[in-house]
C-alpha positions as CSV (number, residue, x, y, z in Angstrom):
1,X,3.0,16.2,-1.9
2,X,0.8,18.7,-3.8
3,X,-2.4,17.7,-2.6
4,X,-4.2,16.4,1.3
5,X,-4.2,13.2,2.8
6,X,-7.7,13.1,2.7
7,X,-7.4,13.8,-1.2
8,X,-5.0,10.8,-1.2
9,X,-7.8,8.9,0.7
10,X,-10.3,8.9,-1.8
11,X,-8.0,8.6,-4.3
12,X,-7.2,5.2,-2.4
13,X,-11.5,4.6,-2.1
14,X,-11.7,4.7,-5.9
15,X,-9.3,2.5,-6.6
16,X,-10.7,0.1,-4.3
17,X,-14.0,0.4,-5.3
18,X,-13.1,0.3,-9.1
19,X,-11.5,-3.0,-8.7
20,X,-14.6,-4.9,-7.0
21,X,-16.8,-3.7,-9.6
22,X,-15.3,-6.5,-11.5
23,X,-13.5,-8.2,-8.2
24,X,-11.5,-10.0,-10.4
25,X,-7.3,-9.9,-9.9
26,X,-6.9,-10.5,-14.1
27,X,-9.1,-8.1,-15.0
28,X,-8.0,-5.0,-17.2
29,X,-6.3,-2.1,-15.3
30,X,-7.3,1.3,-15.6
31,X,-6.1,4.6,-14.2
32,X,-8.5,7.6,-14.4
33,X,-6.2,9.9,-12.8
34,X,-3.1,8.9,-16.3
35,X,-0.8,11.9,-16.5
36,X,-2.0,13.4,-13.0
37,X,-0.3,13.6,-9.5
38,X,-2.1,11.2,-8.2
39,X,-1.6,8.3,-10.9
40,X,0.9,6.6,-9.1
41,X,-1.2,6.6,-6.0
42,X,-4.2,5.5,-8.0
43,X,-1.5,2.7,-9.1
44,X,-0.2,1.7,-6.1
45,X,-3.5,0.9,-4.1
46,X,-4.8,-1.0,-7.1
47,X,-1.7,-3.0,-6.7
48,X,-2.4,-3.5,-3.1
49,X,-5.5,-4.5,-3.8
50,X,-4.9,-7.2,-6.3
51,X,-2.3,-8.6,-4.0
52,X,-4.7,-8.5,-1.2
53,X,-6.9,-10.9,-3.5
54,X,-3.5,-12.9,-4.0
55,X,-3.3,-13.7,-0.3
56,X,-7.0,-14.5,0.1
57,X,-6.7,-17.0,-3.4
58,X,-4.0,-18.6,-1.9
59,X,-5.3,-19.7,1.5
60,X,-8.0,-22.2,-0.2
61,X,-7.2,-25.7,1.5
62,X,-8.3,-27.1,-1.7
63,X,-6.2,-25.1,-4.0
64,X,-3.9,-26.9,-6.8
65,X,-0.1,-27.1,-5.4
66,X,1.1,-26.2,-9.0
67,X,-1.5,-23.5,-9.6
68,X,-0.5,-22.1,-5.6
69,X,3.1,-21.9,-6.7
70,X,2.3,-20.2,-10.0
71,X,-0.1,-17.4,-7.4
72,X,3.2,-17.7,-5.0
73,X,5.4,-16.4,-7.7
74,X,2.9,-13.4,-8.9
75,X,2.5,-12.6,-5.1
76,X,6.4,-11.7,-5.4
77,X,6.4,-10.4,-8.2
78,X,3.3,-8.4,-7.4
79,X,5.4,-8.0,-4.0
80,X,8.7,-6.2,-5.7
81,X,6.3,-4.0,-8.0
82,X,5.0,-2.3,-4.5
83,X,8.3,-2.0,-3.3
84,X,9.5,-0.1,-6.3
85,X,6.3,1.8,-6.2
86,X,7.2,3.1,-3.2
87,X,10.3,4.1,-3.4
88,X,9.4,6.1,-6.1
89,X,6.9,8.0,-4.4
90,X,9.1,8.7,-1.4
91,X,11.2,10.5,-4.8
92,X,8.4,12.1,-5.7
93,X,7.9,13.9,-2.0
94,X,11.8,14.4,-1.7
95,X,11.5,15.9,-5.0
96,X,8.5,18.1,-3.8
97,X,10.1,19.7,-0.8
98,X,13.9,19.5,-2.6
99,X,13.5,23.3,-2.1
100,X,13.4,23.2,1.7
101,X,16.2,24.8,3.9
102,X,16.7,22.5,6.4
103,X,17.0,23.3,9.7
104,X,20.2,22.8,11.7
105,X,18.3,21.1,14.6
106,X,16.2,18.9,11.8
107,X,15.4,15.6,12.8
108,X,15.3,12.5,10.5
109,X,11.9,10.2,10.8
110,X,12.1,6.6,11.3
111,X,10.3,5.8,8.4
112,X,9.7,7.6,5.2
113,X,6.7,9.5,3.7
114,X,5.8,6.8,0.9
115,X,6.2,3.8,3.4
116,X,3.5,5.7,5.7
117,X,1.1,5.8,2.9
118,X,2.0,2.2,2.4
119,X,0.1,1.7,5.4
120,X,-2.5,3.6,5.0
121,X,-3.6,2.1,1.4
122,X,-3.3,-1.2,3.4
123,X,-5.1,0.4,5.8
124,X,-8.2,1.6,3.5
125,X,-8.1,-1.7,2.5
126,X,-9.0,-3.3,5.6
127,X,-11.2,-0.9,6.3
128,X,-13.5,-1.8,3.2
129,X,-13.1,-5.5,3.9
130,X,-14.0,-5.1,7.2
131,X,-17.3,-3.3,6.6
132,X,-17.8,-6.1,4.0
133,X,-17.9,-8.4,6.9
134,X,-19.8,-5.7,9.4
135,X,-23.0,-5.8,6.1
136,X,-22.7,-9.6,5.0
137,X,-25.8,-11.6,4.9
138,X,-26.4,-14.8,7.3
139,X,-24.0,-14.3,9.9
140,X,-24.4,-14.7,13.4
141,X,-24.6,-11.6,15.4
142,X,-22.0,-12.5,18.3
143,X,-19.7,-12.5,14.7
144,X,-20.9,-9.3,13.2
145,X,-20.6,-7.4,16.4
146,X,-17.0,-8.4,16.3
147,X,-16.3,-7.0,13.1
148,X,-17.9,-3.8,13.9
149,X,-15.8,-3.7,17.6
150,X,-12.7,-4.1,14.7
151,X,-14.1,-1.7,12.6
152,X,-14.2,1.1,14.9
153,X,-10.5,0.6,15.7
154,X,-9.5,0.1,12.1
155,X,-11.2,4.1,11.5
156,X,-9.7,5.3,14.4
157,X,-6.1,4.1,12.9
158,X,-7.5,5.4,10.1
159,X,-7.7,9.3,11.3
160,X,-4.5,9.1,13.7
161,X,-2.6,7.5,10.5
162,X,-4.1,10.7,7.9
163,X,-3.3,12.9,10.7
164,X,0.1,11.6,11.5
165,X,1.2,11.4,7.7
166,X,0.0,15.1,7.4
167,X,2.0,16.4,10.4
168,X,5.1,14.3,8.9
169,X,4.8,16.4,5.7
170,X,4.3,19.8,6.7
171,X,7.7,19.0,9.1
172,X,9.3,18.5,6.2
173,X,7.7,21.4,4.2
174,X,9.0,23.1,7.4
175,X,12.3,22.3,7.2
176,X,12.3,20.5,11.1
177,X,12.2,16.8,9.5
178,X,14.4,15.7,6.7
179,X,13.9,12.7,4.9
180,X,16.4,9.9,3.1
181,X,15.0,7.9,0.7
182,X,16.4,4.2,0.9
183,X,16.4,1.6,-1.7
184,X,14.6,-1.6,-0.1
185,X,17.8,-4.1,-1.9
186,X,15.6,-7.3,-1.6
187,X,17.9,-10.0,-2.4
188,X,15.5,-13.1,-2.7
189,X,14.3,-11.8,-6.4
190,X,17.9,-10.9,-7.7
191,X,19.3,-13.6,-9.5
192,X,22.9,-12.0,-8.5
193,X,22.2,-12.2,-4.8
194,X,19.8,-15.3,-4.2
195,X,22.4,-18.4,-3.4
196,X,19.4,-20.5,-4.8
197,X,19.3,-18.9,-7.9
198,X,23.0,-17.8,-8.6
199,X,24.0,-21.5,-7.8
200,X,21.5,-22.9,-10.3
201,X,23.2,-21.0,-12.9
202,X,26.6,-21.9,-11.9
């Protein structure tokens, strides 16, 4: 990656930020950073975002049944275009450090670069919902101080997952960790692999 996790942080703040200008999941997506490094990253957590609007949509007791299965369907699809997000990003870093020499004694992570960021998008997500609880209007205190205790713990995750992403990468810029990048193979929205959907067709 050619720029710092905290770089990649506000990258992830903007993106946040630029979507609840409008807060609204059908609104017109634009990338500020087009034809940069850090467009797909830009991409990505706007992607989370939106899908973390999906979830909240789709928890209303009062919600439609056919209008919930028509959110439950864009959730997967909004699901898949993640996934694939992802796994192009872990390209990109392989791509970035193809160049390495590996050590002999190298050791091979548990889980890749791009799926670690995953979680930290997710993460700055949180973080900014969380302080939209910590500042909301006309709650009672015995709730708000909860939210801050949650808070605290969510920017704590915050520096030890920045700092454990950056460590990751410069093991691999170091040639001590080497990484595999693994297609995810979801078989629920492949109409070759689903037994529900190959069996309709049939």
């Amino acid at each position: 990656m050619n720029f710092s996790i905290q770089h990649l942080i506000k990258v992830f703040r903007e993106a946040i930020d630029q979507y609840h200008i409008e807060d609204e999941v059908d609104q017109v997506f634009v990338n500020p950073y087009n034809g940069k490094p850090e467009e797909i990253y830009f991409h990505k957590c706007w992607i989370d975002t939106v899908q973390w609007h999906f979830e909240d949509i789709i928890r209303d007791e009062h919600i439609d049944p056919v209008e919930a299965l028509k959110l439950k369907r864009r959730i997967d699809k909004s699901n898949q275009v993640r996934t694939d997000m992802v796994e192009k990003i872990d390209e990109k870093v392989r791509t970035y450090y193809q160049n390495v020499e590996v050590n002999a004694a190298a050791k091979l992570n548990t889980e890749s670069p791009a799926w670690a960021i995953d979680r930290l998008s997710i993460l700055m997500l949180k973080i900014y919902h969380m302080q939209e609880q910590v500042d909301r209007e006309g709650i009672d205190e015995e709730l708000r101080a909860r939210c801050s205790g949650k808070l605290a713990v969510l920017l704590e995750q915050e520096v030890d997952l920045s700092t454990s992403i950056s460590q990751l990468l410069e093991a691999i810029g170091a040639g001590q960790v080497y990484m595999k990048v693994y297609k995810q193979m979801k078989m629920y929205n492949d109409p070759n692999l689903n037994p529900v959907l190959y069996k309709a067709k049939s």
